[in-house]
Backbone bond lengths (Angstrom), bond angles and torsions (degrees), N, CA, C in turn:
res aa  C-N    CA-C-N  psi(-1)  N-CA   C-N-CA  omega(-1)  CA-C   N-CA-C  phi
1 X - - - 1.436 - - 1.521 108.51 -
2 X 1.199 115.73 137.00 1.483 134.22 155.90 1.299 138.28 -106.44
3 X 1.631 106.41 117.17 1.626 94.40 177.96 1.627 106.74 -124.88
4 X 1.608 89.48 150.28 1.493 102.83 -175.15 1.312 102.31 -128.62
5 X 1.549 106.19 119.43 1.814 121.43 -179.81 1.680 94.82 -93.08
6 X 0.944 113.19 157.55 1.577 168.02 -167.33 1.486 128.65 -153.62
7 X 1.625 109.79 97.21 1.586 106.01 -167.02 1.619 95.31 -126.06
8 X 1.542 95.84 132.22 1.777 99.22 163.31 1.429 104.49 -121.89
9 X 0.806 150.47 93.57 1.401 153.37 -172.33 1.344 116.70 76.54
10 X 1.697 106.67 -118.19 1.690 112.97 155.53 1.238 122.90 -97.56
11 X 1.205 124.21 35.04 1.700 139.02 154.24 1.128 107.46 -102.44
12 X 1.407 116.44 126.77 1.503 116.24 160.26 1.548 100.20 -132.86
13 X 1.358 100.20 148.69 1.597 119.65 171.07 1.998 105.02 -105.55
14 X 1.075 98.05 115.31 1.589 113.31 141.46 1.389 131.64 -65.91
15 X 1.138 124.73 105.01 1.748 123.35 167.24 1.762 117.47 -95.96
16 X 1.211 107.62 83.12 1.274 107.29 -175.61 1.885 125.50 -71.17
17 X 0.968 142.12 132.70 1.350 134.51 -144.11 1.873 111.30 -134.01
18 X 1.297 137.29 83.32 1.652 119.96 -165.38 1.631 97.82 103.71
19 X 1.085 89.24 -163.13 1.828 118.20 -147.91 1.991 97.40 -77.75
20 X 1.093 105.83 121.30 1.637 97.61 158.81 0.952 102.23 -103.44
21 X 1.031 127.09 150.13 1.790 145.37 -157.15 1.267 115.36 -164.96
22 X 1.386 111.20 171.96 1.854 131.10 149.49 1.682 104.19 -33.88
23 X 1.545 105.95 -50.73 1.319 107.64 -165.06 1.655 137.58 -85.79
24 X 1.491 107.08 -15.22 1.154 143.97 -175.12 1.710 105.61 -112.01
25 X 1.083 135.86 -33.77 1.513 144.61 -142.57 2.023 86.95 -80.57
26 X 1.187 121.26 -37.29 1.555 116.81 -170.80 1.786 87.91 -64.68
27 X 1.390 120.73 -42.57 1.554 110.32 -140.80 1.906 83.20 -76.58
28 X 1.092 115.37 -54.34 1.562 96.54 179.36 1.547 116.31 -50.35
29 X 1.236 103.39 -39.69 1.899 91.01 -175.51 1.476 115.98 -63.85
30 X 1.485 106.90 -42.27 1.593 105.43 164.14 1.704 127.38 -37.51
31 X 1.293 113.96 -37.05 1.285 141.88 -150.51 1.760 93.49 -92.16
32 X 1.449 108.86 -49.99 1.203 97.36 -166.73 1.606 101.86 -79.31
33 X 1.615 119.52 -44.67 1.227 103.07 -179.03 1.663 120.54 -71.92
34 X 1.150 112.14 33.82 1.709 107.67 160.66 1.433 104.87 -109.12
35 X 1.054 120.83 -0.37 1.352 121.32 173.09 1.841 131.00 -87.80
36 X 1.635 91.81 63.18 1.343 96.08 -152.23 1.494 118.36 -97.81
37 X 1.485 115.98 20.36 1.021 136.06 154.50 1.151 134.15 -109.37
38 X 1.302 129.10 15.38 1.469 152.12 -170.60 1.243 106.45 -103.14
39 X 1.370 125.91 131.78 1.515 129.39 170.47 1.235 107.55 -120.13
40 X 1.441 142.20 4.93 1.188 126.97 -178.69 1.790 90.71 -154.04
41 X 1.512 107.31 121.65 1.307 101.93 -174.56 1.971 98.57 -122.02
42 X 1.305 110.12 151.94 1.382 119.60 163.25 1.558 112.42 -115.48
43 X 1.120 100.11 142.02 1.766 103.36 163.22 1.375 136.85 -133.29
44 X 1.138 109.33 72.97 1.616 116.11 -168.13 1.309 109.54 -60.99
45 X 1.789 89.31 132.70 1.636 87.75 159.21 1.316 123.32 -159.40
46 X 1.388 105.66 95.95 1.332 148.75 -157.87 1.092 90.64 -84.50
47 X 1.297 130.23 -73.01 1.770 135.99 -165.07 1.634 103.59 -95.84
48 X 1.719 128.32 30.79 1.021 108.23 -171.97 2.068 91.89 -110.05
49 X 1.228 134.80 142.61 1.302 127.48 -165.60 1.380 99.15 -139.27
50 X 0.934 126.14 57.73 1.771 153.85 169.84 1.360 135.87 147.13
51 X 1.571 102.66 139.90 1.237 108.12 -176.79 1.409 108.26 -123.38
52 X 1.490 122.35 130.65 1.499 98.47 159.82 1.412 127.37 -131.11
53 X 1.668 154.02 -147.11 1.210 131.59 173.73 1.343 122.58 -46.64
54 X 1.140 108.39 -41.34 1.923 113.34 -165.23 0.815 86.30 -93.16
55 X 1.785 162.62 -11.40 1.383 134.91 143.39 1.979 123.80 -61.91
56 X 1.062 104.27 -33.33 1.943 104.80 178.69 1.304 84.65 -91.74
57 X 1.579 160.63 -24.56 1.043 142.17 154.59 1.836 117.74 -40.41
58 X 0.930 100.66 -48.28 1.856 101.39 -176.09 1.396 93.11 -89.43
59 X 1.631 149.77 -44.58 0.955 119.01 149.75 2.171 146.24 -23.10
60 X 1.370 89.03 -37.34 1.102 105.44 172.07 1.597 122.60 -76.60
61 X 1.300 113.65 -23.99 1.209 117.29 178.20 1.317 124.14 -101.96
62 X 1.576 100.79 -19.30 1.301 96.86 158.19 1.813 132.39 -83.36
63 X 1.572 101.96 -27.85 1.366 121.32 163.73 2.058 99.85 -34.49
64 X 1.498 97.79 -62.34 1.362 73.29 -176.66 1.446 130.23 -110.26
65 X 1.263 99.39 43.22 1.588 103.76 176.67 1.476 93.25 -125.18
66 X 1.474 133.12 5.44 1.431 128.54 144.38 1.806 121.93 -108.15
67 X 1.187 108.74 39.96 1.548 118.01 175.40 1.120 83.80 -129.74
68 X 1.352 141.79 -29.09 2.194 109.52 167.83 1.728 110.36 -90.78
69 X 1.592 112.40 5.48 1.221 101.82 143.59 1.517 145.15 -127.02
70 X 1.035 119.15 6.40 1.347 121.75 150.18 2.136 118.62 174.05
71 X 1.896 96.33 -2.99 1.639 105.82 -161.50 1.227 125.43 127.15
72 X 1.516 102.47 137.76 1.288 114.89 177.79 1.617 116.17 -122.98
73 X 1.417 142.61 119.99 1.193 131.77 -159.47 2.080 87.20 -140.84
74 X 1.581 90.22 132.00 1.434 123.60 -169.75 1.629 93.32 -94.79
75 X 1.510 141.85 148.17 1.271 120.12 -169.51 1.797 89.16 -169.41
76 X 1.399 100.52 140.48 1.188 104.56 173.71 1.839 132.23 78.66
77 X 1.463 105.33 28.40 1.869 114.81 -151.08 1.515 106.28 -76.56
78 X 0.789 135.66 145.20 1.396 146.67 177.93 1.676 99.14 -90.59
79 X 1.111 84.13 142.72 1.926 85.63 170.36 1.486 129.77 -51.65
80 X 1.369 121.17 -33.35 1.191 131.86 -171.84 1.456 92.59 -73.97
81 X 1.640 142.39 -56.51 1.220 151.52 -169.94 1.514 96.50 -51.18
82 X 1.341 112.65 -85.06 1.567 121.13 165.36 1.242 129.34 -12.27
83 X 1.203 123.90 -48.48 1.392 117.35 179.28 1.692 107.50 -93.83
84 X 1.351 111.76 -12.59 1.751 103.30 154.95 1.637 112.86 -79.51
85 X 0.974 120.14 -19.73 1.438 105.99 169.18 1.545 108.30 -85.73
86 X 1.334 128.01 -12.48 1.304 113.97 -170.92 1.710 103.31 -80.91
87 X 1.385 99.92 -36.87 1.729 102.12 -173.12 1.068 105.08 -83.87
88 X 1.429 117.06 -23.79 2.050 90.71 169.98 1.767 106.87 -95.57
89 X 1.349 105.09 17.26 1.695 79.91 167.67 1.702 109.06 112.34
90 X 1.396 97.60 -50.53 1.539 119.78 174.18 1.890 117.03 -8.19
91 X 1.646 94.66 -58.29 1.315 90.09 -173.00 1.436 120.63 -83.51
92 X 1.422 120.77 13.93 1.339 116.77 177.59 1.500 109.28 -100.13
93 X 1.485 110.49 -3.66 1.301 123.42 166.24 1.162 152.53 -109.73
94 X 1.827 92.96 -7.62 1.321 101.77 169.62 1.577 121.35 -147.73
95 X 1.170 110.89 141.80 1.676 111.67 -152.37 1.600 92.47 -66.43
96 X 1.143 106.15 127.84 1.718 116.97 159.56 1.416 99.03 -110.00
97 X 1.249 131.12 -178.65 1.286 143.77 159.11 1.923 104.15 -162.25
98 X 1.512 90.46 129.39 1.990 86.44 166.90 1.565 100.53 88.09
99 X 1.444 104.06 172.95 1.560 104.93 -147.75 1.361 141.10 138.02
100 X 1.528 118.04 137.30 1.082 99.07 -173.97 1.520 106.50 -101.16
């Protein structure tokens, strides 16, 4: 997995890239909690082509440890991503926008 940050102030964009996994899922959580001046985060993932528990797990925790500071916006989902968030629930909880 690859991620590529993008910071303009307190917006930052995530570009997530490959498999989130068991195996990859620490390096994003690391990633997001250094971002401790950011109030509004995005995380595209356009080029990301798996998800699995311990990835919507750190999703989940970050979902809500960026709704007491300003948002979290999911951007860009591939179908395969999408329909794992639809069956676990995912998308009734967390703003995506865009997509294939």
């Amino acid at each position: 997995m690859t991620i590529t940050k993008n910071e303009n102030g307190p917006e930052v964009t995530l570009k997530v890239e490959g498999r989130l996994d068991t195996v990859s899922a620490p390096d994003l959580e690391k990633e997001i909690k250094s971002l401790t001046v950011a109030n509004e985060l995005t995380i595209d993932f356009e080029k990301l082509d798996y998800i699995s528990s311990a990835g919507l797990r750190v999703l989940l925790s970050t979902h809500k440890e960026f709704t007491n500071r300003g948002g979290m916006t999911i951007i860009n989902v591939n179908e395969t991503v999408r329909e794992v968030f639809e069956i676990t629930g995912f998308s009734d909880i967390l703003n995506i926008k865009g997509g294939k």
